[in-house]
C-alpha positions in Angstrom: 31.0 40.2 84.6 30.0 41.3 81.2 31.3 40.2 77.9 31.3 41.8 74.5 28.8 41.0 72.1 30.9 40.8 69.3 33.4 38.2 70.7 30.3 35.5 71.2 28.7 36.2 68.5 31.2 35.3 66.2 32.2 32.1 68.3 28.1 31.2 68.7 28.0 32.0 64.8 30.8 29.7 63.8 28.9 27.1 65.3 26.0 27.1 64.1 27.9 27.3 60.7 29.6 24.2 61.7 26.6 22.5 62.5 25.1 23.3 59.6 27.8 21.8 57.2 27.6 18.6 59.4 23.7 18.6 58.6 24.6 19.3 55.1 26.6 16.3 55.0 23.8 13.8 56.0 21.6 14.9 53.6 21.8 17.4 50.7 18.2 17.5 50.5 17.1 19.5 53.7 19.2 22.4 52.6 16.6 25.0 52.7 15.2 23.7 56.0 19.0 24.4 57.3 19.5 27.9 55.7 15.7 28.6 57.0 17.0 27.9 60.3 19.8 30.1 60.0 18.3 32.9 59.1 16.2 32.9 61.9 19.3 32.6 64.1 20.9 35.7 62.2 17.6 37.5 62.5 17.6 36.6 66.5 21.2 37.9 66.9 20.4 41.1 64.7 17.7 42.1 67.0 20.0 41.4 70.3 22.8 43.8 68.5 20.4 46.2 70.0 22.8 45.5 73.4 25.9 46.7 73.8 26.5 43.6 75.9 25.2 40.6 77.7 25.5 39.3 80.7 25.8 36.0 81.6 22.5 34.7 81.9 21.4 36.4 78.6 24.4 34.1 76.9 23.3 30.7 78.4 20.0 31.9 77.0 21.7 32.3 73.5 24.0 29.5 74.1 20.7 27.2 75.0 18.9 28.6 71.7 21.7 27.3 69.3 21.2 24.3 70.7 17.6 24.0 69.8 18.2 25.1 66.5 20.6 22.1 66.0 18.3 19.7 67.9 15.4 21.0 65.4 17.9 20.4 62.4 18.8 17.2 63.2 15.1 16.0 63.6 13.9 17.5 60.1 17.0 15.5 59.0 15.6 12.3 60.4 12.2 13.1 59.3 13.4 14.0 55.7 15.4 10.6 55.4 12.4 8.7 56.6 10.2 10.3 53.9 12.9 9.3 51.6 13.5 5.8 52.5 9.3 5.7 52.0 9.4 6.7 48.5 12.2 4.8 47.6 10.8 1.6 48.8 7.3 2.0 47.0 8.7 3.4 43.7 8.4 0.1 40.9 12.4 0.6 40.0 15.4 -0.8 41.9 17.5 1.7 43.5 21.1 1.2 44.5 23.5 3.3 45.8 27.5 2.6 46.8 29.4 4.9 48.5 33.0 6.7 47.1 34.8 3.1 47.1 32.2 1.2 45.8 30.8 -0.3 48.9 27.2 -1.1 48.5 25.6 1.7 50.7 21.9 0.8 49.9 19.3 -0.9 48.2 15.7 -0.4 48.4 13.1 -3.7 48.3 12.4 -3.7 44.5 16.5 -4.1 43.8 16.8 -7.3 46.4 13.9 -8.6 44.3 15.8 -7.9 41.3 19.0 -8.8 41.9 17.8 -11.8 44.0 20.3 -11.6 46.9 20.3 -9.1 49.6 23.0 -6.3 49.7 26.1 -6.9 52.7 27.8 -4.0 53.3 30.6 -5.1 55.7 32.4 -7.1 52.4 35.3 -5.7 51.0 35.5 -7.3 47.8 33.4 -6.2 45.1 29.8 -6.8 46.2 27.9 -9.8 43.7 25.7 -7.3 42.5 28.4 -6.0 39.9 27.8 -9.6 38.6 25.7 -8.9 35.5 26.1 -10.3 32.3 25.9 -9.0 28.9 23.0 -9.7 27.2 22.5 -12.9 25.6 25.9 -14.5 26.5 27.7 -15.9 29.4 30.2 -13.2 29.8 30.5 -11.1 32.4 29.3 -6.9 31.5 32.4 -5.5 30.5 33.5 -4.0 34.1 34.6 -0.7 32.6 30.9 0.0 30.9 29.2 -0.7 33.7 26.8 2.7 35.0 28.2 2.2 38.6 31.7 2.1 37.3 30.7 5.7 35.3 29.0 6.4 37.9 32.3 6.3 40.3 34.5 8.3 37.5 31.9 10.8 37.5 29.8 10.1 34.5 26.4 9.4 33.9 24.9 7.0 31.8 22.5 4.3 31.1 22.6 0.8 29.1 20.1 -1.6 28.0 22.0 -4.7 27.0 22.6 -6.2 30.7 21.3 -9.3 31.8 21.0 -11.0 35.5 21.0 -14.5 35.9 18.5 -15.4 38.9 18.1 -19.3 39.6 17.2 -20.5 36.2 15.6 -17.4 34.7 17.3 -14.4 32.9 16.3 -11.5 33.4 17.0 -8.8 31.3 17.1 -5.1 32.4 18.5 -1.5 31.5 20.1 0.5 34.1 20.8 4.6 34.7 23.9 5.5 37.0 24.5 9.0 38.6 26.8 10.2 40.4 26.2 12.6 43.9 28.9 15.0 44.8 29.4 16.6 48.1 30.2 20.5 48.7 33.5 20.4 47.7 32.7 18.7 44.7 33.9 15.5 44.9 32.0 12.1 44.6 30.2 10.8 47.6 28.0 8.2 46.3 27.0 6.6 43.4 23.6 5.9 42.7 21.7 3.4 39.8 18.6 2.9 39.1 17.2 -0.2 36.8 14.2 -2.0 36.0 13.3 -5.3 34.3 12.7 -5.0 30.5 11.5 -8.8 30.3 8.2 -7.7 28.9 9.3 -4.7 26.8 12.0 -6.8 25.2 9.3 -9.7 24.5 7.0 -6.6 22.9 9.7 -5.8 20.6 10.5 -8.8 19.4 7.0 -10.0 18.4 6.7 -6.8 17.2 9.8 -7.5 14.8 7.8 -11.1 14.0 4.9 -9.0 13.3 6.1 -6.5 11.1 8.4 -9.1 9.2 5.4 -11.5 8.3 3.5 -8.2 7.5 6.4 -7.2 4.8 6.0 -11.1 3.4 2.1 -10.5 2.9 2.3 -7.5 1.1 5.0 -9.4 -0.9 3.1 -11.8 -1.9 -0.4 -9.8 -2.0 1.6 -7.6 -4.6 2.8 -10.7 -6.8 -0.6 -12.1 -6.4 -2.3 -8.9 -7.4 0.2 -8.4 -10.6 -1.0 -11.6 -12.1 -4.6 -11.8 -11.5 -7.0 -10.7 -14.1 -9.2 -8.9 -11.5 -8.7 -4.9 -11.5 -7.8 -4.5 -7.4 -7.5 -1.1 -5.8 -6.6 -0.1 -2.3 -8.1 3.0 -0.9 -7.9 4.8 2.6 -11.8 5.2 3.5 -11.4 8.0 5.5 -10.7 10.1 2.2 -10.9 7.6 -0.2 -7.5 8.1 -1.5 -5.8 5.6 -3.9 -3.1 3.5 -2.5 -2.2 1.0 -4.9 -3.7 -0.2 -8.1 -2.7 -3.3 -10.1 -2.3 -3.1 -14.0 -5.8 -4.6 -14.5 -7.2 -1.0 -13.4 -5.3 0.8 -16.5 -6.4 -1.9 -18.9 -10.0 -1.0 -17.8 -10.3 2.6 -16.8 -7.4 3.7 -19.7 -5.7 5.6 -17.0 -1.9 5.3 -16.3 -0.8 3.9 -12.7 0.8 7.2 -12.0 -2.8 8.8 -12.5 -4.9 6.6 -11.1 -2.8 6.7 -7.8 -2.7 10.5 -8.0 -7.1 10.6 -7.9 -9.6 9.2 -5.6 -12.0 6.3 -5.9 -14.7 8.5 -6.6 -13.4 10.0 -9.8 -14.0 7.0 -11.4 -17.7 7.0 -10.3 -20.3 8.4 -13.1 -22.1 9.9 -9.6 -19.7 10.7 -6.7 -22.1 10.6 -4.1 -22.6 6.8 -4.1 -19.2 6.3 -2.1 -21.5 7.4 0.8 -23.8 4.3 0.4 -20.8 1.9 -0.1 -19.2 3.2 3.2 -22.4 2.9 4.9 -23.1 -0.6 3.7 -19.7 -1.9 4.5 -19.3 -0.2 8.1 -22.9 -2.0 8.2 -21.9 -5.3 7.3 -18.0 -5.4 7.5 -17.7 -6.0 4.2 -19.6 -5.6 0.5 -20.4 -8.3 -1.9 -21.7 -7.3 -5.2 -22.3 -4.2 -4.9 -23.1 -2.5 -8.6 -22.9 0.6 -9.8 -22.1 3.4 -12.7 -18.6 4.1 -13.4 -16.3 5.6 -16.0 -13.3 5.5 -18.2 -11.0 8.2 -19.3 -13.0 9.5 -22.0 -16.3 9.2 -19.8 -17.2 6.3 -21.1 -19.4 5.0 -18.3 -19.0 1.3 -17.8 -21.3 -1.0 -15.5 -19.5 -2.3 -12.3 -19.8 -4.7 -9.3 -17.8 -3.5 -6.3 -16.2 -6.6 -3.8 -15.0 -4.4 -0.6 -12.9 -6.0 1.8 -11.4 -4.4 4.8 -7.4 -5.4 4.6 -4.0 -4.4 6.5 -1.4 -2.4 4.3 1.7 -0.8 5.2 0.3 -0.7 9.1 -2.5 0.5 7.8 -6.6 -0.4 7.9 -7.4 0.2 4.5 -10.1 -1.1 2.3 -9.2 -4.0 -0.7 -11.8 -3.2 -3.9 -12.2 -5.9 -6.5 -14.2 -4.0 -9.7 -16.1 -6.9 -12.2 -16.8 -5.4 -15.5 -20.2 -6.1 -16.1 -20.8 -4.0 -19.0 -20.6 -6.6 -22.0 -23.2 -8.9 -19.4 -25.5 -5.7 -18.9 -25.7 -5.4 -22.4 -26.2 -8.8 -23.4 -28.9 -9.3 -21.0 -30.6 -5.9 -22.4 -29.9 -7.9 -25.8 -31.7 -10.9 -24.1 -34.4 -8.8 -23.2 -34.8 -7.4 -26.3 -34.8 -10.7 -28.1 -37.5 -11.9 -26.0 -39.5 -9.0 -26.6 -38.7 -9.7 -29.9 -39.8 -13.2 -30.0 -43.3 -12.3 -27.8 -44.0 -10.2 -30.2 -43.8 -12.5 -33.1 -45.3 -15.1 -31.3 -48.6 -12.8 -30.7 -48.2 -12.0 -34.6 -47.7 -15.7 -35.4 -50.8 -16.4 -33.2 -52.7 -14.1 -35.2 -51.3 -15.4 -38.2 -52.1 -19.4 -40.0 -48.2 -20.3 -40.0 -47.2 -20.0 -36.2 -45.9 -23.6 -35.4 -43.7 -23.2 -38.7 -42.0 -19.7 -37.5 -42.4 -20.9 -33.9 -40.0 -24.1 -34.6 -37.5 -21.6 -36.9 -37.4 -19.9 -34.0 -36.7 -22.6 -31.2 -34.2 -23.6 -33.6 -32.1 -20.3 -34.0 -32.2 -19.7 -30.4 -30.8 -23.4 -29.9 -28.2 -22.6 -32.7 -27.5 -19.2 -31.0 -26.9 -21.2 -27.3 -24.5 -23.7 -29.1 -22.4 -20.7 -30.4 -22.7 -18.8 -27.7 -21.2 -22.4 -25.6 -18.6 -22.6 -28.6 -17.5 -19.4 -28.4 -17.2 -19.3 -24.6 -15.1 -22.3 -25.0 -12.9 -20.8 -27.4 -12.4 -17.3 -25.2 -11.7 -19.9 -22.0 -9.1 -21.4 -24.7 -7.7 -18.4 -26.1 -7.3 -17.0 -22.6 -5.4 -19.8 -21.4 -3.1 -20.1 -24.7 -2.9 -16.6 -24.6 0.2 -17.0 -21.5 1.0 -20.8 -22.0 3.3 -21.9 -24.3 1.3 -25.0 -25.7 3.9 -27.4 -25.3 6.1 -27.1 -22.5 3.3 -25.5 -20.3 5.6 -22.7 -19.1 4.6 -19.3 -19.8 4.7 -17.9 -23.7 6.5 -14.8 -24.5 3.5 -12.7 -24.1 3.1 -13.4 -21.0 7.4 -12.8 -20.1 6.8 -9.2 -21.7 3.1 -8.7 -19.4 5.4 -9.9 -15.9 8.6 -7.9 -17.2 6.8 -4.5 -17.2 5.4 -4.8 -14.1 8.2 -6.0 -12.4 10.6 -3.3 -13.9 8.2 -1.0 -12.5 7.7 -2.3 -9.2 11.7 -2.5 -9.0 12.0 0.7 -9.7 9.6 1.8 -7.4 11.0 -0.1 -4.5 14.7 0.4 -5.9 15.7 -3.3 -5.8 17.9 -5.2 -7.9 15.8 -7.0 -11.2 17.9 -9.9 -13.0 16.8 -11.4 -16.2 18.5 -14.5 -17.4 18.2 -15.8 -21.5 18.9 -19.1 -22.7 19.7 -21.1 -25.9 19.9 -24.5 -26.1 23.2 -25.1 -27.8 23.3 -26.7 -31.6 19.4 -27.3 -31.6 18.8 -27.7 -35.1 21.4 -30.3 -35.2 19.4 -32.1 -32.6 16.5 -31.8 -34.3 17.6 -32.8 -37.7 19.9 -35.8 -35.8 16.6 -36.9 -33.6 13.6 -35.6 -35.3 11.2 -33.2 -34.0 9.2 -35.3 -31.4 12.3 -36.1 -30.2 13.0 -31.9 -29.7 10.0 -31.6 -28.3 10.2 -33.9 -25.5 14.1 -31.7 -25.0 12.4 -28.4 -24.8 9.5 -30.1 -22.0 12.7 -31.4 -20.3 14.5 -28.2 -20.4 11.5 -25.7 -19.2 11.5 -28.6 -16.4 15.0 -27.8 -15.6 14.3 -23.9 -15.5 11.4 -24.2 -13.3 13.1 -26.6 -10.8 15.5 -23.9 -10.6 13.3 -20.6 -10.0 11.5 -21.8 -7.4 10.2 -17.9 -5.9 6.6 -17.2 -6.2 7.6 -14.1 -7.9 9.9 -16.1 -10.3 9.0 -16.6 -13.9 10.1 -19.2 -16.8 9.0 -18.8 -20.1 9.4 -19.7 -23.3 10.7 -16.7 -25.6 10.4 -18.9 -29.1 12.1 -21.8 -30.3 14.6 -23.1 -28.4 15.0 -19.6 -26.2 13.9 -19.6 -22.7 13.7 -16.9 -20.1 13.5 -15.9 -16.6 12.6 -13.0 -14.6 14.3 -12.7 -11.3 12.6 -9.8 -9.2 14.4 -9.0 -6.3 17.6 -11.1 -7.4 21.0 -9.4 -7.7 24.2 -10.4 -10.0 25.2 -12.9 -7.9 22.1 -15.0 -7.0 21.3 -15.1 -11.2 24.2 -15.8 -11.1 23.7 -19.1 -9.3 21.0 -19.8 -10.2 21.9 -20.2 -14.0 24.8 -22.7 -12.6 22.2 -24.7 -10.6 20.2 -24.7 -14.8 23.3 -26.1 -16.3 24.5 -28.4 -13.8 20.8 -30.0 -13.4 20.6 -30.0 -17.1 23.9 -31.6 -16.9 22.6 -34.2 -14.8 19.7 -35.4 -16.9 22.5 -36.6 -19.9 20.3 -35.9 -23.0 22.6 -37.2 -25.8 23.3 -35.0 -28.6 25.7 -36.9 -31.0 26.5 -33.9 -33.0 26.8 -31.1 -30.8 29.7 -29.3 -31.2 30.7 -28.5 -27.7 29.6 -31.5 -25.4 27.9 -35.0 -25.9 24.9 -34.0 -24.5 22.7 -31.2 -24.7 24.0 -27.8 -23.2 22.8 -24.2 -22.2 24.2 -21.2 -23.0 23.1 -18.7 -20.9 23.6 -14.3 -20.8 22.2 -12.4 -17.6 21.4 -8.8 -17.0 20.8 -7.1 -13.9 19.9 -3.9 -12.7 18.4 -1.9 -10.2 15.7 -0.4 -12.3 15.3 3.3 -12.9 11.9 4.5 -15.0 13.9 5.6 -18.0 14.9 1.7 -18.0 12.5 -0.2 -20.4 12.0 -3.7 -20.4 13.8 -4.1 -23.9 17.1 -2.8 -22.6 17.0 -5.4 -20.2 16.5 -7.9 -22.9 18.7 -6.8 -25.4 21.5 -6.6 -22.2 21.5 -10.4 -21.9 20.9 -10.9 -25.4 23.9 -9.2 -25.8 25.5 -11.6 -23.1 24.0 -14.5 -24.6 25.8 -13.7 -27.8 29.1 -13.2 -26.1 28.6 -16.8 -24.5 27.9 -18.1 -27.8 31.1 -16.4 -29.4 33.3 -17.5 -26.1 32.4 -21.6 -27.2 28.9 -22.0 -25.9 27.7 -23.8 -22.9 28.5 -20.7 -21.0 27.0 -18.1 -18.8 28.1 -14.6 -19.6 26.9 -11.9 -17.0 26.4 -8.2 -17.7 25.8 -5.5 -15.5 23.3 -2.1 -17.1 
């Protein structure tokens, strides 16, 4: 007997559809195998429509094909989660997976190594794997957080503050959660991936040390660079660019900062080209030591020059550190030497021609012995004058020249790297009294005691005490806002306080007293280093009016 064809194929069709969604529903990822199998089917049945009908053997025949097709489905599905158990047991990542309820559904070998316990999936309590801690405590990752728990609610996400303890080690790691939805869109699994961060979380925090203690050098190269006498430049060698050049370099090229860091190394050579040479002795040597040359000043003025190059780390930076000797003033006094000697052999060949040479010949020895004993007196006096020239004589603390030197640049440098500059003034209470009660050896000894006090106080390399005149005193606070000044002139007046210097006629206390005005500011360039002064004069005066031995603070 004959059937239709339009009765089996629908009922043949619907199950190969049903077998299909079943193969679906192992694995999402052998779709296209599936629908290719399909359409082979559909293509089969389209060229049988050909019949009008079948007989029986023809739809065993049809019946036996479907079958294949399924048994060919299910074995690309086998194959296709074989593969994928393959890659996820070589990939460097822990992979875990829990089905809709949270049941661990798999893990592949790097998560076991991880997590240090195998996965059971037969408990059903919440599986130990959940037990991660957040990092750097003993408490448990907040539950609701957690990537599998967003994973479960549909969300994904990823965190990097989770820690596992394993035996005796921590290990830290960051996780990604997923989740996988079946065809009707609801969640099947949940899947998370995670690594361990142990090394890239070691990385990062030596790299923190390193940049910190980088930031402290170039703190204290800057501080160390403001107060040498030595004209320092930094320059990129690749274009020769300035980076940063100390005050030094303006007193001896008569640029500004602001143009010498807007120009390049070579305009300030008389000949451009010998940058070349420098370069090629330095990336010779690693360095350059003495290296002379022609140079020139504002007004093209050239000036003799020694170069010291040293290769240096700035701002992340490998960058080349140039120390620059004047040697004009030596060039020319040795071209004076020369001169002189030339001088002198020629006399000497006059004088030989001549009855009196022994008599000119001892003149001579004799001025050029006078000459070396001024030339040792006056070198003695310029060492002198240098050093008197930023100590105050007698309390050894820098003099007022030197305050106004340290205040410009620091008010520049504050402004430049928009940090908070605090400048504290004090007057020793009814000091002429003392004097006049005492005597002036017995002052003198106050004020050494005093600047003692002030330097025991600002202890910062980048601190300065000096002494403005009299019995004023000063100190620059770089980097310092209101309220550390603040302290720090309480710390002045209770140590001063401490030391009980008796002053019988003081008006305001027994012994001798401070009082103190501050001003503090973050700096802009319009702000000069007088306002500054005049700001805690100003509070100085108001502690004077309000009974003395007192620290007003005002704010520009």
């Amino acid at each position: 007997m004959k059937k239709t064809l339009f009765h089996n194929e629908e009922t043949v069709q619907r199950k190969a559809t049903q077998v299909l969604k079943e193969l679906k529903a192992q694995n999402v990822s052998c779709q296209k195998e599936y629908e290719q199998l399909l359409n082979n089917y559909n293509k089969l049945l389209r060229q049988t429509r050909l019949l009008v009908t079948l007989s029986d053997k023809q739809q065993n025949r049809l019946t036996d094909l479907a079958e294949w097709l399924q048994n060919k489905a299910i074995s690309a599905v086998y194959a296709s989660e074989k593969k994928l158990a393959q890659f996820l047991e070589a990939v460097s990542v822990g992979v875990f997976v829990v089905d809709a309820k949270g049941k661990p559904y798999y893990a592949n070998k790097k998560a076991q190594e991880i997590l240090g316990k195998n996965i059971v999936q037969s408990s059903d309590e919440e599986p130990e794997v959940y037990q991660t801690y957040l990092a750097g405590t003993a408490q448990l990752y907040p539950k609701e957080r957690h990537p599998i728990v967003q994973a479960l609610k549909g969300k994904t996400s990823s965190v990097d503050d989770m820690e596992i303890f394993q035996k005796e080690r921590v290990i830290p790691i960051e996780i990604w959660g997923t989740p996988i939805f079946d065809e009707e869109d609801n969640i099947a699994y949940a899947i998370t991936a995670f690594q361990d961060i142990t090394e890239h979380k070691r990385a990062e925090a030596e790299r923190e040390q390193f940049t910190k203690a980088l930031q402290e050098s170039e703190e204290r190269f800057r501080v160390i660079a403001e107060t040498t006498p030595v004209p320092l430049m930094i320059i990129r060698p690749t274009d020769g660019s300035i980076l940063y050049a100390n005050l030094q370099t303006t007193l001896l090229f008569g640029f500004s900062i602001s143009q010498i860091m807007d120009s390049r190394i070579t305009d300030f050579y008389l000949n451009a080209t010998v940058h070349e040479k420098l370069l090629e002795v330095f990336n010779q040597k690693g360095c350059v030591r003495n290296y002379e040359l022609k140079m020139k000043k504002i007004d093209n003025t050239p000036l003799c020059a020694t170069l010291f190059v040293q290769p240096i780390i700035f701002k992340h930076e490998k960058v080349l550190l140039i120390a620059i000797y004047d040697l004009t003033e030596r060039k020319q006094a040795e071209a004076d030497k020369l001169m002189f000697a030339q001088e002198r052999e020629a006399k000497n060949v006059a004088l030989q021609m001549k009855g009196e040479i022994e008599k000119k010949n001892e003149q001579l020895q004799q001025e050029i012995k006078d000459r070396q004993r001024a030339e040792a007196a006056l070198e003695k006096a310029n060492k002198e004058l240098e050093r008197m020239a930023i100590i105050d004589e007698l309390t050894q603390i820098a003099n007022r020249r030197r305050l106004n030197q340290c205040l410009t640049i620091e008010c520049k440098r504050m402004a430049r790297e928009q940090k908070p500059l605090s400048f504290i003034f004090c007057d020793i209470d009814y000091f002429k009294h003392y004097n006049d009660t005492y005597g002036h050896q017995a002052g003198d000894a106050c004020l050494q005691q005093i600047a003692l006090v002030l330097n025991n106080a600002a202890r910062r390399v980048s601190d300065l005490v000096a002494r403005y005149g009299g019995e004023e005193f000063a100190v620059i606070l770089p980097n310092t806002e209101a309220e550390g000044a603040f302290n720090i002139a309480t710390i002045i007046q209770k140590n001063l306080e401490e030391l009980n210097i008796v002053h019988a006629k003081s008006e305001v206390n027994k012994f001798v007293t401070l009082s103190i005005g501050i001003s503090c500011t973050i700096p802009l360039h319009t702000i000069s280093p007088e306002i500054l002064i005049k700001t805690a004069d100003d509070a100085l005066y108001e502690a004077k009016a309000q009974g003395r031995n007192r620290i007003v603070l005002k704010m520009l």
